[in-house]
C-alpha positions as MATLAB code, in Angstrom:
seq = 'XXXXXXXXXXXXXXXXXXXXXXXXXXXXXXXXXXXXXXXXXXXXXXXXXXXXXXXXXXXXXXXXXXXXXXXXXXXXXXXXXXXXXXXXXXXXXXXXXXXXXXXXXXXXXXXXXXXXXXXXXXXXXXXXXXXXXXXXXXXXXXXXXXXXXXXXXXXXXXXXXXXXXXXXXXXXXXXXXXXXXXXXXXXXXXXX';
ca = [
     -10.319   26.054   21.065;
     -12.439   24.537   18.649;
     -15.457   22.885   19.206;
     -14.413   19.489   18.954;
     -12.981   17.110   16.355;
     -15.009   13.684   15.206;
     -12.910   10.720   15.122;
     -12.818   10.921   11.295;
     -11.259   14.583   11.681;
      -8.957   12.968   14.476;
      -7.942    9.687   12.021;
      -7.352   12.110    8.748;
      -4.719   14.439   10.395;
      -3.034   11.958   12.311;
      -2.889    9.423    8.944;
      -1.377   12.942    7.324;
       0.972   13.570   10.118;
       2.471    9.930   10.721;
       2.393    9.306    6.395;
       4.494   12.487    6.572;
       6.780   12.244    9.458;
       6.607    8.229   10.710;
       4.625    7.265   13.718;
       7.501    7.542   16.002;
       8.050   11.396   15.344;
       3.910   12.192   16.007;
       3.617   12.978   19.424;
      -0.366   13.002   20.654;
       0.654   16.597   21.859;
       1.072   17.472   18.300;
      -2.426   15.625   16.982;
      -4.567   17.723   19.711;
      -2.853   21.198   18.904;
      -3.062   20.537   15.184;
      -6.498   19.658   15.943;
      -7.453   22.639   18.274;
      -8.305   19.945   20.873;
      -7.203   18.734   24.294;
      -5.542   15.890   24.716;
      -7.580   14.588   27.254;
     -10.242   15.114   24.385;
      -8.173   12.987   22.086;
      -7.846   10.347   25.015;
     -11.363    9.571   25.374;
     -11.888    8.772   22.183;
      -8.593    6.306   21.551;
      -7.431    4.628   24.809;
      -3.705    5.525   23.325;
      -1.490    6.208   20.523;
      -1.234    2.639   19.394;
      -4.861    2.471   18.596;
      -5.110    5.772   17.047;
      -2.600    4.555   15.029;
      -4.935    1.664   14.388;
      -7.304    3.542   13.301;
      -5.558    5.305   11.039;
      -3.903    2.207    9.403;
      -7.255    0.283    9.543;
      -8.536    3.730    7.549;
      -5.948    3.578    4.949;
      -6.689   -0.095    4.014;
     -10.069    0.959    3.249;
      -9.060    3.349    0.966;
      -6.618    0.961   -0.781;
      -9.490   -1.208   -0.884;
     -11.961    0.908   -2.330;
      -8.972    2.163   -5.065;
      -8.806   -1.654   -5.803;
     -12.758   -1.851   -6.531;
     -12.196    1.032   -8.863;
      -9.279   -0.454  -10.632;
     -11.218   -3.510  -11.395;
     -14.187   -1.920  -12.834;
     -12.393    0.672  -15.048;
      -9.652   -2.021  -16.318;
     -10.722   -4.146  -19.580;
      -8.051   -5.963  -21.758;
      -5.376   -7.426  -22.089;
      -4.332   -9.265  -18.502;
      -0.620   -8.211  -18.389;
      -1.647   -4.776  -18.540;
      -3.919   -5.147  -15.946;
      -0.686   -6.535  -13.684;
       1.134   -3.308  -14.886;
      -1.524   -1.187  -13.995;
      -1.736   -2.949  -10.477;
       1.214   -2.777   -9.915;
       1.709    0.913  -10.198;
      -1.416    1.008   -7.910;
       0.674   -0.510   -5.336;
       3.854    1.567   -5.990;
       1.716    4.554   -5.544;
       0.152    2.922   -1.964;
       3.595    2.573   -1.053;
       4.581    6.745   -1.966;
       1.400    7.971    0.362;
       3.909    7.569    2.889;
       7.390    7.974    3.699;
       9.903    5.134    4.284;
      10.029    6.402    8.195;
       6.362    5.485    8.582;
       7.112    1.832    6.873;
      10.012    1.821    9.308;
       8.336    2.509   12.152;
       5.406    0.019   11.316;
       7.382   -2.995   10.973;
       9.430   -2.165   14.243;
       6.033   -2.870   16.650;
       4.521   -5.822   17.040;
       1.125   -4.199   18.155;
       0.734   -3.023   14.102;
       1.717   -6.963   12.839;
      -1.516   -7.855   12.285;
      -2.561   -4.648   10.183;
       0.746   -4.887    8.069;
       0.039   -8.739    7.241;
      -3.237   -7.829    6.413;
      -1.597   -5.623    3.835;
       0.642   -7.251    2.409;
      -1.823  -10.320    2.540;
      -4.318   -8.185    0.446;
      -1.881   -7.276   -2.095;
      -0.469  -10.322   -2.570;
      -3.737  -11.916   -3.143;
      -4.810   -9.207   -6.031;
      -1.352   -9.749   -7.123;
      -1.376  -13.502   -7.314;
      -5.177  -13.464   -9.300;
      -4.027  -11.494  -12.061;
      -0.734  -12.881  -12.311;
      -2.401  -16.889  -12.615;
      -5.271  -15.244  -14.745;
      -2.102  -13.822  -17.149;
      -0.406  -17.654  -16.994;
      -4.136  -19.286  -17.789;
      -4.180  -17.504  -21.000;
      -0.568  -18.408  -22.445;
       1.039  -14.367  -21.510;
       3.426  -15.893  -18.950;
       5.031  -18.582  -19.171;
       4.136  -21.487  -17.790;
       6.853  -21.845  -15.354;
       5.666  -19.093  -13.196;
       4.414  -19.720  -10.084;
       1.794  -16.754   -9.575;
       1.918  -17.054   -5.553;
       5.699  -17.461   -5.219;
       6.193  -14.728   -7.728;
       3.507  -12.007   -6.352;
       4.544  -12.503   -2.210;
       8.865  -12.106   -3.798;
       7.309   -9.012   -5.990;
       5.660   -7.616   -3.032;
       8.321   -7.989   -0.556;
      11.019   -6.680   -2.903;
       9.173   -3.703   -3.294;
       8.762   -2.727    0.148;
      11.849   -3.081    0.554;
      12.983   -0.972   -2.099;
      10.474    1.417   -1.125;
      12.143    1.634    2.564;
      15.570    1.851    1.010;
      14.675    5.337   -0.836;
      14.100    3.639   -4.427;
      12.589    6.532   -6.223;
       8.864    5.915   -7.771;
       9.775    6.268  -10.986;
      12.665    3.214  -10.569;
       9.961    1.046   -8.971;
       8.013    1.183  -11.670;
      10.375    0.752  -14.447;
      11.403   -2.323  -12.322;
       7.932   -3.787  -12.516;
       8.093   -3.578  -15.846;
      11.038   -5.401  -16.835;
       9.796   -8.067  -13.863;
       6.840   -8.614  -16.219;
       8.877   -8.655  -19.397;
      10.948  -11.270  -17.834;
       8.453  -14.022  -16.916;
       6.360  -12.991  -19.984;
       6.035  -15.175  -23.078;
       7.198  -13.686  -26.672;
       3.426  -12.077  -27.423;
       3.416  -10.797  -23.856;
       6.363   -8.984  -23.942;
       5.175   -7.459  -27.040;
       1.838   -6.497  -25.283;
       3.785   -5.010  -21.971;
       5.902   -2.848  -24.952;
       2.849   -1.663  -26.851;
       1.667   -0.100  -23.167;
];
């Protein structure tokens, strides 16, 4: 047996395991052998499942977050593209895990909080860039940046949970963009 796992080990393999095969199909029997650890090992460091699973979700948000800060600081230019690019930052969040993981999360109530934090945080980067782009005449005006970001946002999860490949997710935020972009906008989303 090995000589023990720190919470961080714990958290990383079980975020692997329940990105890979849902939360439902991870069984704590499967964390501590993949681990080389008891479960009664496991146990006293979560009470249960649910808030290992917390951990782990709490974990990935973190990372989203800190992929956020990084977007922000490399990006420069034109506003749209920004959107693009954020957009594909969130299609990729979405393809860490599989569609039985964003089943599974939505089914229990225990995880509601930590998905509306989610989608709250997306939304909001979302909505800033998307009002930024209207400010400076590259949408038009008629765009409502919160109505439009929380319908983008939804729409994509769903897709996501449907089996819409990548690829079509992205192409689909593209032509979203063209389609409440003014004339010079759409020619700036083209020239990307």
């Amino acid at each position: 047996m090995k000589r023990g796992a720190t919470k961080e080990e714990i958290i990383r393999t079980t975020q692997e395991l329940i990105a890979r095969n849902g939360i439902r199909a991870v069984r704590v029997d499967e964390i501590a052998q993949t681990l080389g650890i008891s479960k009664r090992t496991l146990y006293e460091l979560f009470v249960d499942k649910d808030e290992l699973v917390s951990a782990c979700l709490e974990a990935m948000r973190r990372q989203q977050r800190r992929r956020i800060l990084a977007f922000r600081r490399r990006r420069s230019g034109n506003v749209l593209i920004k959107a693009l690019c954020l957009l594909n930052e969130f299609v990729d969040a979405l393809y860490i895990v599989e569609p039985r993981f964003l089943a599974d999360i939505n089914r229990k109530s225990v995880f509601a909080e930590q998905v509306d934090a989610f989608r709250s945080f997306w939304h909001g980067e979302l909505s800033a860039v998307l009002e930024l782009g209207r400010a400076k005449g590259w949408l038009l005006l008629e765009v409502d940046a919160t109505v439009y970001a929380r319908w983008l946002i939804v729409t994509l999860l769903e897709s996501r949970s449907g089996g819409v490949s990548r690829e079509e997710l992205r192409l689909f935020c593209r032509f979203f963009l063209r389609g409440i972009a003014t004339q010079n906008g759409v020619e700036a989303i083209d020239r990307f």
